[in-house]
N, C-alpha and C positions, 0 to 999 in steps of 0.2 A: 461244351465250349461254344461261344457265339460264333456264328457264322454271315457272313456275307459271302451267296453264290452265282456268278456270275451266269446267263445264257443268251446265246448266240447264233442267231440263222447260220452262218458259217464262217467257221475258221480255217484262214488259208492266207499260206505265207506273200510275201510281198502285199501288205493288203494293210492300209492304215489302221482300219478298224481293230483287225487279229491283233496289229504290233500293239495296240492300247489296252486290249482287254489280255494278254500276256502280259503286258507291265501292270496294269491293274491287280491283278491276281499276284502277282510280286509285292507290291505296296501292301496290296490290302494282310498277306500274311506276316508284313514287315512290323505292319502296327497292331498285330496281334490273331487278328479274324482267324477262322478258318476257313480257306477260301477253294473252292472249284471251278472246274468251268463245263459247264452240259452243253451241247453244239446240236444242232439240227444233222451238220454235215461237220468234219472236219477232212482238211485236202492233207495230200502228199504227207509231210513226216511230223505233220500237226494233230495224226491221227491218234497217237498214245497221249497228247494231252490232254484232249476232250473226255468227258464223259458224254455219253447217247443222255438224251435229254429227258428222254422218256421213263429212264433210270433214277430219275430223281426222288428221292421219300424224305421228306421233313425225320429228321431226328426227334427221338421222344425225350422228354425232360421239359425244361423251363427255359431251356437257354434258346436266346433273340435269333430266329432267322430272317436276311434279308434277303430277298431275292432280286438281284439287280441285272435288267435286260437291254443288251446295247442294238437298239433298235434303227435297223436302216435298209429292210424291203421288206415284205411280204414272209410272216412264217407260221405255221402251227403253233411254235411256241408263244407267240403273244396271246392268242386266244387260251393256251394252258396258262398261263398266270395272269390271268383275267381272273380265273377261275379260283383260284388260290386265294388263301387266306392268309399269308405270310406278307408281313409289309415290304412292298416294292420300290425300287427306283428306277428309272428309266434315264438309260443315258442315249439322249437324241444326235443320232448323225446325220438327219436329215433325209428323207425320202422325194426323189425326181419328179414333179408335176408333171400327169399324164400329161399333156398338150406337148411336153419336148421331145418324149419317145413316142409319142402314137405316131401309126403311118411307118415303122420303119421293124420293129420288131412284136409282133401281137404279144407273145409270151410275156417280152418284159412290160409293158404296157398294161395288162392286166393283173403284173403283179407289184407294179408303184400303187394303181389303186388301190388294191385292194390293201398294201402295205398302210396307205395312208390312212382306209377306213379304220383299219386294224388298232393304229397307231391312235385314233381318236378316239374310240371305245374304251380305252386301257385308260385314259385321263381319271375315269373317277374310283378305278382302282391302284391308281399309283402313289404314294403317300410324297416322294420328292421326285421331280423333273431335272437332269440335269444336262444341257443344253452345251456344246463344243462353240459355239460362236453366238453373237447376241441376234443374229440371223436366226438358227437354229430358234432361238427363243422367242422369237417375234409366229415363227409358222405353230407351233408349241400352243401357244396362246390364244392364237386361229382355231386350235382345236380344242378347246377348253381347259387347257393346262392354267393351275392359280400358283402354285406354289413352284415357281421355277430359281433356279441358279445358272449363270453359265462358270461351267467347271471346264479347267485345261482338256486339250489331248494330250496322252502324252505319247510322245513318237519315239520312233525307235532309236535307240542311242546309237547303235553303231554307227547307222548314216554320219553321222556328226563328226566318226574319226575314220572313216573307210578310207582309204586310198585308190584311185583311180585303177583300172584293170591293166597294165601295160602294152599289150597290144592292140586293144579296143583302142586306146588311145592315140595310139602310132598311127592304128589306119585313121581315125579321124582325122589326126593331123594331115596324113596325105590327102586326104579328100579335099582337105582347105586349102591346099597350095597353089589349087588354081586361083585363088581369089572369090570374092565375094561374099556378104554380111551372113551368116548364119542364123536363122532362126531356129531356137526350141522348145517344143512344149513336149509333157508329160503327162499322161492320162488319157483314159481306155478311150477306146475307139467308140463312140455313142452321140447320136443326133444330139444331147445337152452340152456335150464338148464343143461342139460349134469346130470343129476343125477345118471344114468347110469354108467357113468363114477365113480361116488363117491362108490357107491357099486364096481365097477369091484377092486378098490383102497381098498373099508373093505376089501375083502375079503383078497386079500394081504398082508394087515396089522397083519390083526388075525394070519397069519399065520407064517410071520415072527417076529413079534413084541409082540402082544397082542391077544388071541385068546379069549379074552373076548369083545374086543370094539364093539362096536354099532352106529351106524346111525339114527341122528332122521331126519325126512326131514319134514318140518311145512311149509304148504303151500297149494292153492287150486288146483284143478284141470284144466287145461289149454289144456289135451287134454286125452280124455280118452284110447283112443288107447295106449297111452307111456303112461300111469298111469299100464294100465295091462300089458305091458312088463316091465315094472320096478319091480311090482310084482312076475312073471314069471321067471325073470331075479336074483332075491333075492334068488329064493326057488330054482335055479337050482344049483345054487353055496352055497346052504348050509344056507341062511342066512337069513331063514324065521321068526327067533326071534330076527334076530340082528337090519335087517332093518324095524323102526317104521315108518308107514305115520300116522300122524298126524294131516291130513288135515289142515282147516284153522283156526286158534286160536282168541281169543279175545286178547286184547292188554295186560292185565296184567297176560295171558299165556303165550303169547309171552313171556315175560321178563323172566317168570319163568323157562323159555329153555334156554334163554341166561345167564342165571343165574345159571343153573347145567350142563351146557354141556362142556365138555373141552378142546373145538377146535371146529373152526367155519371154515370149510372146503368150498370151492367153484371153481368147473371146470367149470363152463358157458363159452360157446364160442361167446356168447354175451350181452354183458350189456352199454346199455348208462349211468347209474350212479351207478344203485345197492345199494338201501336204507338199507337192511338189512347189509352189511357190518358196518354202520356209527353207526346201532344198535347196532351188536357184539362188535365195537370199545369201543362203548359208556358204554359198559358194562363188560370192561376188559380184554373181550375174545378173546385169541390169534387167528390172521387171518391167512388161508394158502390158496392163488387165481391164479389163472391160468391169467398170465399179458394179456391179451385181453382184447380189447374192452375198457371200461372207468374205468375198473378193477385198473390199477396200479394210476390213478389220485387221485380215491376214497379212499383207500390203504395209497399211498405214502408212509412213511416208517414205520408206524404201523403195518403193516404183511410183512409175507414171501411169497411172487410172486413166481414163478415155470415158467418157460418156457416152459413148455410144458406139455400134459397130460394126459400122459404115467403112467397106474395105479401105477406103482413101484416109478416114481416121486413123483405123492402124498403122497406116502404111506409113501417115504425117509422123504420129508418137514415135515408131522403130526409128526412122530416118531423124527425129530430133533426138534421142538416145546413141544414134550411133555416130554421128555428124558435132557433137556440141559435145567436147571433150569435158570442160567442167561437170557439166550434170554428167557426163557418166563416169566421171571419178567420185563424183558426189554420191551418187547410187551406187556405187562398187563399195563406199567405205560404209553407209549404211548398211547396207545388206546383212551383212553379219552381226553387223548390234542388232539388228531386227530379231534376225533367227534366234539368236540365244535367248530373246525370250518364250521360246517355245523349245529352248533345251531344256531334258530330262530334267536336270539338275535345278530347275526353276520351277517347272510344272508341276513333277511328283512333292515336292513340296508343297504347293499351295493347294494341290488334289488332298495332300494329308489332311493339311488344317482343315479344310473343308467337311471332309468325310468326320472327321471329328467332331466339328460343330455342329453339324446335318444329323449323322448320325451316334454319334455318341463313342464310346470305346468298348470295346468288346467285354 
């Protein structure tokens, strides 16, 4: 039987990547494949799906093995199917430019690069590139990528019909009763998140605008060093009750933040797709993003993009979003045509046809 087998530095829940290469592995055995997934690491109860990677032996017979790698840091496995003689595909989620994490975590820092050497080496052993954003495909190409596609994510459906957590909710509600504009963003604690930036922009706001607003930031930790100056950074400027870490939420918390928060703010100075945006979309909540990176594709004209991310810029965009009732009813009804084009139900589709024409049928 043909095969296409997926492998992955790590699968672990709440985690964009995991929730695509689980749906992947669902398509790909929908349209016939036989499909695996071999993990460097697999976390918590994603541990019986994986197969150890190092387990892996080419089936004997005739029948077509692909070996398809969802490439996005630093792993052993890239350099083992370098090595391989099975035609590959590489599906690009983009690896961090050392210059955004150096200086705050060594560990990871050493291993964006060496991810990205890795990731360049494999170009002239990989027969199709498949690229999540046309971002994604521009860096791809930097590396001597020829034969590229940008192919959907596909994300996880539930999001899409979850219901808010009920008491996460309540308390948020009480926490707004005092007043003042809500800001939220979503995504790990890490110098390319620029969260920094989002507090240097409260603070401004409060001052010219609302001196009530707040910052939630929901997300895990990515580097501990920039978690404590992010901390340090709150309390210097006054803002040790406005800015919440929240750490990392369950799924029907999540919702319950995109659900009372009133502006979904985002200065990241790098993102290849940016799942939590297609969230806030999906959830009404007006967008304000710093156009980098796969920001303005993801976006498109459901939010308001900024040029640049200069605190008082943010702070202008929030405050005309939150102050200019048409444009945020206008953004409210967008929002959700936006996302549903990155529902299941539209992506796994066009992922099929693709894999079909790319690769052929089992």
């Amino acid at each position: 039987m043909s095969a296409i087998h997926q492998f992955i530095p790590t699968l672990a829940p709440k985690d964009a990547i995991g929730a695509h290469t689980l749906a992947l592995r669902e398509l790909l055995r929908d349209l016939g494949w036989e499909s695996e997934i071999y993990a460097w690491e697999a976390k918590d109860n994603l541990a019986s799906v994986a197969r150890p990677w190092q387990g892996y032996r080419k089936p004997r017979g005739k029948a077509t093995v692909w070996l398809w790698y969802q490439g996005s840091i630093a792993s052993p496995i890239a350099d083992f199917l370098a090595a391989r003689s099975e035609p590959k595909v590489l599906n690009y989620h983009n690896i961090t430019p050392y210059e955004l994490v150096a200086g705050w975590e060594e560990g990871l820092a050493k291993a964006v690069v060496f991810g990205r050497q890795q990731i360049a080496r494999l170009a002239p052993h990989v027969t199709l590139a498949m690229a999540v954003s046309r971002f994604n495909a521009d860096d791809l190409r930097g590396m001597g990528y020829r034969r590229l596609v940008v192919a959907p994510l596909l994300l996880q459906e539930s999001f899409f019909s979850t219901e808010p957590d009920p008491e996460v909710l309540e308390a948020l509600q009480e926490k707004k009763a005092s007043g003042g504009l809500v800001w939220l963003f979503v995504g790990r604690l890490s110098p390319h998140k620029a969260q920094h930036r989002l507090i240097a922009a409260l603070a401004l706001f409060r001052r010219a605008y609302d001196p009530g607003a707040r910052l939630w930031l929901v997300g895990s930790v990515a580097s501990v060093g920039y978690e404590a100056a992010l901390r340090r950074y709150a309390a210097e400027l006054g803002l040790g009750d406005a800015v919440v870490f929240a750490g990392s939420v369950s799924e029907e918390a999540l919702v319950a933040y995109y659900k009372e928060a009133d502006c979904f703010v985002c200065a990241s100075e790098h993102e290849g797709f940016c799942v939590p945006v297609v969230e806030a979309l999906w959830n009404s909540l007006p967008v304000v993003a710093l156009a980098k990176g796969a920001l303005p594709e993801t976006v498109g004209d459901a939010g308001l993009l900024v040029a640049d991310s200069r605190p008082a810029t943010l702070a202008a965009a929030v405050a005309k979003v939150a102050h200019e009732g048409p444009l945020r009813a206008e953004l409210a009804r967008r929002g959700p045509l936006r996302a549903w084009q990155f529902h299941p139900s539209v992506t796994r589709h066009l992922l099929a046809e693709l894999i079909m024409a790319e690769l052929g049928r089992p």
